[in-house]
N, C-alpha and C positions, 0 to 999 in steps of 0.2 A: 671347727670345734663342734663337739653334738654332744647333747644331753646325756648320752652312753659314757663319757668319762670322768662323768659324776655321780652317775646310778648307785642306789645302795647298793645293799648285795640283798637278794632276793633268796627266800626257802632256806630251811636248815642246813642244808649239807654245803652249803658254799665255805671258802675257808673261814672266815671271821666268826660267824656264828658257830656253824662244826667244833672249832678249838674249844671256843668259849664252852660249849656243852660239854665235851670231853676233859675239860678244866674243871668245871663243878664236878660231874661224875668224878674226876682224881680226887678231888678235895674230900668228897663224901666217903671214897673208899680209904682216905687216910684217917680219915676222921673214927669211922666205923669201927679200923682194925684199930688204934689208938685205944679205945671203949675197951675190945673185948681183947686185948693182948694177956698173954700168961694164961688163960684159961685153955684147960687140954683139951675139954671138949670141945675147946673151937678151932684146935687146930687145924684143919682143911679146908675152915671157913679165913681162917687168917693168910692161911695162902691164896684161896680166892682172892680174896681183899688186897692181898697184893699183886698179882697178877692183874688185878682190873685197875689199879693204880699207875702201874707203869706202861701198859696198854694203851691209856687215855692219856695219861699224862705225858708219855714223851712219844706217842705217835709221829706227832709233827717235827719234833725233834730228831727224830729216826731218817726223817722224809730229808730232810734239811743235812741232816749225817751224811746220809748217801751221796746225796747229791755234790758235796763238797768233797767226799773222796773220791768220786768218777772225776772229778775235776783237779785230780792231784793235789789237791789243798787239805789242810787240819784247820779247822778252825773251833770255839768251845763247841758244839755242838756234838764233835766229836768226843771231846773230853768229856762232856757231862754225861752222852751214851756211855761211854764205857768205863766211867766212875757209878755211874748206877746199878751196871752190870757187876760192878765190880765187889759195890756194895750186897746186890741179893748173892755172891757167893760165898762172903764171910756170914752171909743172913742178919745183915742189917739192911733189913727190906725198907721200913720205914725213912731211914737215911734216905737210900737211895729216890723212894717216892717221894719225899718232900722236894729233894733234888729237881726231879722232872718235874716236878707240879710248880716250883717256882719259875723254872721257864716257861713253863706253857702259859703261864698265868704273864708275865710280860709277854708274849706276843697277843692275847686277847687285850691286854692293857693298851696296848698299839693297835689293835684294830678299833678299840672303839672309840680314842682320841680321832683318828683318821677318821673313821664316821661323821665325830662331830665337825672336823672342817668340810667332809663331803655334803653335808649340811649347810651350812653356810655358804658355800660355793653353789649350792642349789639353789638357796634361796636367793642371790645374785641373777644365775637364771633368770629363774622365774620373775623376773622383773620385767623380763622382754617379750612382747606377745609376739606370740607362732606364723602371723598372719598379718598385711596390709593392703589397705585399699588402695590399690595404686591407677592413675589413669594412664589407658592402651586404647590405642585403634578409637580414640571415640568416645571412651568408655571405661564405666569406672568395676574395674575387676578384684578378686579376693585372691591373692597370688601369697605361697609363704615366704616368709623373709628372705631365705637362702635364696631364692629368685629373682629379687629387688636387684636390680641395675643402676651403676651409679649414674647420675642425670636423668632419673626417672622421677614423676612427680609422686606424694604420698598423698591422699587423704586424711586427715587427723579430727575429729570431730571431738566437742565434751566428755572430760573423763577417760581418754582413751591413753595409753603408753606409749611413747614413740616407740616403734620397731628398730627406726634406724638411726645413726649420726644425720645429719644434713645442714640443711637450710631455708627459712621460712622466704618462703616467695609470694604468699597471699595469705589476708588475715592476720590479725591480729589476736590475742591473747595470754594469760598469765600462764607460766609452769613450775609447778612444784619439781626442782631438779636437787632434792636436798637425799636421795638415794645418791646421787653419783657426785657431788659439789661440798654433800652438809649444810647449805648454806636453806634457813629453815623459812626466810622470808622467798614468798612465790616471784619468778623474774620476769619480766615483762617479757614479748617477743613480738617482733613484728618486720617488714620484711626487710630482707637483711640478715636478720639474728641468727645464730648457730643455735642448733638444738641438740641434744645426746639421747640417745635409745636410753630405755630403761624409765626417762622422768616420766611426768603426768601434766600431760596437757589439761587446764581448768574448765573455761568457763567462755572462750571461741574455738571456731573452724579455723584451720591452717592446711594450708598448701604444702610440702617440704621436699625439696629437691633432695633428692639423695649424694650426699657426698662422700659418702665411704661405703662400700662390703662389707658385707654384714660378718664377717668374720674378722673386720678390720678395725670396727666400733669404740668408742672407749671403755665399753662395757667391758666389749669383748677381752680386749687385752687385760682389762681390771682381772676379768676371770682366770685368762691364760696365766699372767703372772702369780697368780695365787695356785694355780696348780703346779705350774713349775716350783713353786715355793717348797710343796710339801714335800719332795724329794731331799730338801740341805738341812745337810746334818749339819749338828754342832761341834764345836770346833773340839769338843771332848770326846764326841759320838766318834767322830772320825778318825781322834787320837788311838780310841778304846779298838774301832775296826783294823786299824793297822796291826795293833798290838796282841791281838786277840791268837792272831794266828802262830806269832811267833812264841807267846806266853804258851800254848796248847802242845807246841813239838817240845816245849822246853820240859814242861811237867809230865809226856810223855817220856823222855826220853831218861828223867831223873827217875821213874819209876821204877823203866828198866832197869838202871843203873843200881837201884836198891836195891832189885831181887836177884841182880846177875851176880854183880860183885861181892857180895855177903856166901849167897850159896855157893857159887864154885872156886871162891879163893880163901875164905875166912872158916868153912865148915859148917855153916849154919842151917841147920834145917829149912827147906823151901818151905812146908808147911805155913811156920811162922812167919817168916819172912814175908811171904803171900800176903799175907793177912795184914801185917803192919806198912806193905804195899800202896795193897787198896784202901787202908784208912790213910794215907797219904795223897793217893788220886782223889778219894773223895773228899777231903778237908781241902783238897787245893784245887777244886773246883769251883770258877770263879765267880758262883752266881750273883753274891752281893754285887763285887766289882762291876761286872758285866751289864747286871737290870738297873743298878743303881743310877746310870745316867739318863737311860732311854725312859726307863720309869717315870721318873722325877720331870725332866722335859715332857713327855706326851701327856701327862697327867695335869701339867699346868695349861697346854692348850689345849686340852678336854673341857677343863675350867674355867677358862676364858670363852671360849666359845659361848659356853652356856651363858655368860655373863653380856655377849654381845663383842667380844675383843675378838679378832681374827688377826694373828698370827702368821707372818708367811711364812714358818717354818723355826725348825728349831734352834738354826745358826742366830735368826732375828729371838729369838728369846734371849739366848744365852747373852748376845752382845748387850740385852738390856739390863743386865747386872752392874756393868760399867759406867752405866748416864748419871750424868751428875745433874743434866738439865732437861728438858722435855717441855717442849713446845705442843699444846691442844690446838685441834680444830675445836673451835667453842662449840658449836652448835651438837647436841645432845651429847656431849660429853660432861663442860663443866656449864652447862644450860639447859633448857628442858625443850628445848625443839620447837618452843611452840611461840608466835608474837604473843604477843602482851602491851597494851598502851601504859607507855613508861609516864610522861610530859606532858599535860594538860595547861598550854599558854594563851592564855586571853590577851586578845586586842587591848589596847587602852580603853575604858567604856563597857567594857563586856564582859560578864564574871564566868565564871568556869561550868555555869548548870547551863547557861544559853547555849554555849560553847559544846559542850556533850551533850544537850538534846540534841539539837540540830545536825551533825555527827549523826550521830546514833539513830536518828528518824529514818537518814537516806542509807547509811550505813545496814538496819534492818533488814532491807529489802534485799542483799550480794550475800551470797557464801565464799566468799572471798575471807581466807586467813585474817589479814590485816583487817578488813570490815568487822570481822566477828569480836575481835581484840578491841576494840572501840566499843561495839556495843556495850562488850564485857565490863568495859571500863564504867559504862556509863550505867549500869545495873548495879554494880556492885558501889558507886559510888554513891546510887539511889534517885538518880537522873531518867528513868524507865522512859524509852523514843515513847510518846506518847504525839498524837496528830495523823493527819492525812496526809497522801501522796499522791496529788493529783497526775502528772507525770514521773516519768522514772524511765532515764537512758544511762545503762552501764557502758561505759569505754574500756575497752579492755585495755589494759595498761596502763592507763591513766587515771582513772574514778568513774565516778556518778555525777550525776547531771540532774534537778527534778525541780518540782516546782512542789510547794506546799502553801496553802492560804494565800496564794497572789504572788508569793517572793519564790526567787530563785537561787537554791541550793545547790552548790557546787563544792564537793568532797574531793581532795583527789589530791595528784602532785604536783610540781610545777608546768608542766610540759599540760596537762591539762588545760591549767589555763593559758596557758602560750596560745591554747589551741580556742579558746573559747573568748577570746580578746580582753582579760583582764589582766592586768598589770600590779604584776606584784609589790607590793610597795621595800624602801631598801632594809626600811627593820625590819621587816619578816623574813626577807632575804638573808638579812645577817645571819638574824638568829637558826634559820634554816641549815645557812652553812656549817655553823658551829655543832649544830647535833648530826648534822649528816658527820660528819668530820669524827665522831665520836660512833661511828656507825649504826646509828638509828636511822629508821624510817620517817620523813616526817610528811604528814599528811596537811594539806592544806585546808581551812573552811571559808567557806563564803557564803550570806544568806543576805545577799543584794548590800553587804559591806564586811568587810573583814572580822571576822570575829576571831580567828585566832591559829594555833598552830595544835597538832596534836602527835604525837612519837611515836614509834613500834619501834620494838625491840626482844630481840632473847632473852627471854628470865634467867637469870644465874640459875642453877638448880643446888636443892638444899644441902647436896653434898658438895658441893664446893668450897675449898677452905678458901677464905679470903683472910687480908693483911701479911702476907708472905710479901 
């Protein structure tokens, strides 16, 4: 998979944009001759006006005509050609233009829905950097991804994107993998841990063994199956394409049938007959029926797009007229993406400002999501980290480590202190289980004695209805 079958389309004359031009020019020239109809002196100018109407406007139409009859097929595009035709020979020009101007104007309506998922599919992309530092021969080289072999080591440093799927083999560190998971609190990693192309390595170096081709990713397949998406029609899309063709020979051949059967069996002048023909072809021209579903479909994932929803296709639209229930990934759907200290629990003895100073002192010092969510809490509660930091060791995964006025400050989670020989006592334990269990974060304090428990958690966001 390469960046080329998500490309926009580039310069005017490519189809998408071309139509779209050719679509306003139609519009303008109906609009134009509309203004100055009935006026004699403008008659040569109203036939300009139409001639540049059905020029632009059923261009692609024409293109699309041909093509389906070298392929021994009718389908409307044929009918709507030669109901417009049909129309400038009774000189109902303007019929006829509106005619073509309302298809051309659905197939611009489908290119620029398609835009917007080719957007979003790009911006997917672009998640995954072009290039890794991988080590070869000794040494540590800048080789592109498509070149990464699987059992090769990666270099990963602060801040950077993984390129590939793998596995951390060295180092430790937190990863924002909330592009490809949702899940908005940052995940520990260390060795052992699975990693996915696309997240964001924080705040250590890592090692990472490559375990998949890069065309093999879970990015990558996120992306492949979103482009195969945009191909499935809806289950009416596909009704209307069956239907379309056999509807086209039908009011073809009823046409015939009015002008043959009248004039050479009943006496009727062809003249007339002609005439009440083609207001026949062209009244049963299908264009409501036909724009009406592709419209209405491309139009809502044009709109969605813009909204952040991505759609795999039209077949997935349509079927969600039918849901009765709908299940969220919480995280920036019905939340706002970002931690927040929910739980501020004090030890027995220890009230809630000790408790968020303290916090918030060593907490200061990490750009760490969850660190920042503390501080927050502890600003906005009016508790400002106020003190010195005589030491200060961040663990990645686990917390901070520091020493301030003599005592020793330990922020972090359990495993922290597993690691630093303190012994969590069974009520903070409990209580610990119970809000993990409700799935918060909870962070543990220590400042040479328990002082207490403090929570992270996804804020609801303010559009969310609650009590359903």
């Amino acid at each position: 998979m390469t960046n080329a079958n998500v490309e926009p389309p580039r310069g005017i004359f490519t189809q998408p944009r071309f139509e779209a031009v050719l679509t306003a020019i139609a519009l303008a020239a109906i609009v134009a001759n509309s203004l100055i109809q009935g006026l004699i002196a403008h008659e040569n100018l109203e036939l300009v006006l139409n001639i540049l109407a059905y020029a632009t406007g059923g261009w692609f139409g024409v293109v699309s005509a041909w093509k389906s009859l070298s392929e021994r097929r009718v389908n409307v595009d044929v009918l709507m050609v030669l109901a417009s035709i049909g129309a400038a020979i009774i000189q109902h020009w303007i019929e006829g233009a509106i005619l073509l101007f309302l298809f051309s104007f659905s197939n611009t309506l489908q290119a620029y829905a398609m835009g917007k998922s080719r957007n979003a599919i790009r911006a997917l992309m672009n998640l995954k950097p072009r290039e890794a530092l991988v080590r070869r021969g000794g040494g540590e080289v800048l080789v592109p991804v498509e070149a990464l072999v699987v059992g090769e080591v990666v270099i990963l440093k602060p801040g950077e994107r993984f390129p590939v799927d793998g596995v951390v083999v060295a180092g430790e560190s937190t990863v924002d993998q909330s592009p490809i998971t949702g899940e908005s609190i940052p995940i520990s990693k260390e060795p052992g841990s699975e990693v996915f192309a696309g997240t964001l390595n924080q705040n250590g170096s890592l090692d990472i063994r490559v375990s998949k081709a890069e065309g093999e990713t879970l990015l990558s397949r996120i992306i492949h199956q979103v482009e195969e998406a945009q191909g499935q029609k809806a289950k009416t899309q596909r009704f209307l394409d069956r239907f379309e063709g056999a509807y086209a020979l039908t009011v073809l051949g009823a046409v015939a049938l009015y002008i043959a059967v009248p004039t050479l069996f009943l006496g009727v002048k062809f003249a007339g007959q002609f005439y009440q023909a083609m207001v026949l072809m062209t009244v049963a021209s299908p264009c409501a029926l036909i724009l009406s579903t592709p419209a209405s479909i491309l139009s809502a994932i044009a709109k969605a797009a813009t909204r952040g929803v991505l759609f795999k296709g039209g077949a997935a639209l349509e079927r969600l007229a039918a849901v009765k229930i709908a299940a969220f990934d919480k995280t920036g759907t019905l939340t706002r993406g970002k931690p927040v200290a929910v739980d501020v629990l004090p030890s027995a003895g220890v009230s809630v400002s000790d408790l968020l100073k303290a916090a918030a002192l060593v907490e200061a010092k990490s750009e760490h999501p969850v660190a920042q969510a503390v501080v927050d809490r502890a600003r906005k509660d009016g508790f400002a980290p106020l003190g010195h930091v005589e030491e200060f060791r961040n663990v990645p995964g686990l917390g901070i480590v520091a020493q301030s006025g003599g005592e020793k400050i330990v922020v972090g989670n359990r495993r922290l202190f597993e690691k630093e020989g303190i012994v969590v006592t069974s009520e903070l334990a409990q209580e610990a289980d119970a809000r993990e269990a409700d799935g918060k974060t909870v962070i543990f304090v220590w400042k040479d004695r328990w002082l207490g428990l403090i929570t992270v958690a996804d804020e609801v966001g303010p559009d969310a209805v609650s009590g359903l």
